[in-house]
N, C-alpha and C positions, 0 to 999 in steps of 0.2 A: 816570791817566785814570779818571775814575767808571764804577763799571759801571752805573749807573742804567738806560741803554736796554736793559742787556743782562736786566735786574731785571724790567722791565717786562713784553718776551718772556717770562720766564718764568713770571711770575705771572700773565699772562694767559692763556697756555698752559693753566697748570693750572686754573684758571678756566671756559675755554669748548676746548670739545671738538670745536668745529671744528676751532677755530685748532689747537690743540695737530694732529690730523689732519693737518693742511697742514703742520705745521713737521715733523713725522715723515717724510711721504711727500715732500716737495719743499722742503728748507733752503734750499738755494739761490736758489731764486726768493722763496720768504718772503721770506727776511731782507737780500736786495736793496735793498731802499728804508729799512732802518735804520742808524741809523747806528754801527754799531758796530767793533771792532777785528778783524782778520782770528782774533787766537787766540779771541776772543767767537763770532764765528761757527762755526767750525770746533768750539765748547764745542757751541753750540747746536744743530749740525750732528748730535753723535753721541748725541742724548737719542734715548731707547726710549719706547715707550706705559710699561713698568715702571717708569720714572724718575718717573713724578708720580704713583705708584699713593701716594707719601705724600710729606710736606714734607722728613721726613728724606733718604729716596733722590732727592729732588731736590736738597736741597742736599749733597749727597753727588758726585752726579754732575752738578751745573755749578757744583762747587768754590767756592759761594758759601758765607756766613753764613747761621742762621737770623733773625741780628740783620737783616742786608741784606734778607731777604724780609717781613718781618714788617714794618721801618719802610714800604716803599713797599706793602702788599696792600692798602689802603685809598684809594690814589691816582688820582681821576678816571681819568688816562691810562690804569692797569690797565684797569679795568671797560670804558671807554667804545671804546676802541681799537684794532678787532679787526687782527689779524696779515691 
């Protein structure tokens, strides 16, 4: 399965500091409406405000590529699509 959705959460995350606030204090209810796999969620579930303090520690702690984050960070859906 692509983790694409799960790619998008996070680049948007670190992006805009709402969202990323909301997927901190309440995963749960975020990530409800995406569509992703339960171990995606429960990835995205245990990120920290620390985890996007850089690209490194984020793909560190949601086990991604820097290759995966870098091909989709320029992608309408990022920018346009808030959590």
């Amino acid at each position: 399965m692509s983790q694409r959705e799960m790619i998008f959460v996070l680049i948007h995350a670190q992006l805009c500091a709402a969202c990323r606030e909301r997927l901190i204090a309440s995963p749960e209810t975020v990530l409800a409406s995406h569509a992703l796999t339960e171990e995606e969620k429960k990835t995205l579930g245990q990120l920290k405000a620390a985890d996007f303090l850089t690209p490194e520690r984020l793909v560190q702690a949601a086990a991604v590529s820097t290759a995966e984050l870098a091909e989709y960070a320029n992608h309408p859906v990022v920018r346009l699509r808030h959590l």
